[in-house]
KOLNULO-67036 format. One line per 10 residues: number of its first residue (from 1); their letters; for each residue x, y negated, z of C-alpha. Coordinates in Angstrom, 3 decimals, m for minus. Each point is the difference from the previous one (the first is absolute). Example, Ala and Ser with C-alpha at 12.3 -4.5 7.8 and 13.67 -1.06 7.14 Angstrom:
1	as	12.300 4.500 7.800; 1.370 m3.440 m0.660;
This chain:
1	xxxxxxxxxx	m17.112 m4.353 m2.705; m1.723 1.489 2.736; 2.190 1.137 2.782; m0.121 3.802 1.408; m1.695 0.271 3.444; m0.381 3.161 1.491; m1.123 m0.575 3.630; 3.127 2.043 1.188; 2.753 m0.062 2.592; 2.329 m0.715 m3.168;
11	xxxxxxxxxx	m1.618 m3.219 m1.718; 2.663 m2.249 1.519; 2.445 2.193 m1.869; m2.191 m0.317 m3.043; m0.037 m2.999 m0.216; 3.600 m0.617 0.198; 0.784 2.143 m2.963; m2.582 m1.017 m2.170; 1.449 m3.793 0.735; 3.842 1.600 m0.663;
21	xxxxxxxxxx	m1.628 1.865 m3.168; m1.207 m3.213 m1.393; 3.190 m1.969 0.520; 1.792 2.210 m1.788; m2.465 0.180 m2.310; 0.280 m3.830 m0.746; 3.985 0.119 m0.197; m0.046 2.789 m2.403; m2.638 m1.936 m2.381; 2.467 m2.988 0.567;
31	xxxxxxxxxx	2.948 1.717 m1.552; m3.252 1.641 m3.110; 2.055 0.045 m3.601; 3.601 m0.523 1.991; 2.248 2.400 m1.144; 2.903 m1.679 1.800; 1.980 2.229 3.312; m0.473 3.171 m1.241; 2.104 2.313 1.278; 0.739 3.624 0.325;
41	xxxxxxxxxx	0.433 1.552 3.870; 0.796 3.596 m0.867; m0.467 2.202 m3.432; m3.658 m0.709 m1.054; m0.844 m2.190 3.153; m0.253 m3.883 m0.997; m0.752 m3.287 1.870; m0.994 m3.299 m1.051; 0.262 m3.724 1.804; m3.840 0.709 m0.203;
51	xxxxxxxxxx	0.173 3.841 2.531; 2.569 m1.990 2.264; m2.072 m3.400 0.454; m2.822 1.860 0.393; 0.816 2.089 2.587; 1.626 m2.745 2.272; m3.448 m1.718 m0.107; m1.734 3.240 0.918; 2.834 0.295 2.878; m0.247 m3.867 1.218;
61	xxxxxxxxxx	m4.251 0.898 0.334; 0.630 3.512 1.796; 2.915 m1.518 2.027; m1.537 m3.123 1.046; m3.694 1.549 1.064; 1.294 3.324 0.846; 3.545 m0.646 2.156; m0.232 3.020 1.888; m0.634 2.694 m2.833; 3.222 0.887 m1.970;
71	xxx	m0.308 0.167 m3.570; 1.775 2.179 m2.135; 0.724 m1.552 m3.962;
């Protein structure tokens, strides 16, 4: 896959969440045709091992190469 470049103050950034966005990516096809951990937050609002594992790997990229920019999740 060819990676975005836009010539841009930004294509640090870019970079960093296209790497995030592809490690989730690879946990959630890790967890493909797992129906295991699924759970329900609120009425009509579910989450699976799958959401939570994904998101901490998306979280360890953005934390790790972005320290000083909060993230909200």
């Amino acid at each position: 896959m060819i990676d975005p470049v836009h010539h841009s103050p930004y294509d640090d950034l870019l970079g960093v969440a296209v790497e995030a966005a592809r490690r989730g990516a690879s946990v959630i096809r890790d967890h493909e045709g797992r129906a295991d951990g699924a759970r329900t937050k609120t009425t009509n609002d579910f989450v699976t091992d799958a959401d939570e594992a994904a998101q901490a790997a998306i979280l360890s990229v953005l934390t790790d190469r972005t320290p000083n920019i909060d993230v909200l999740a």
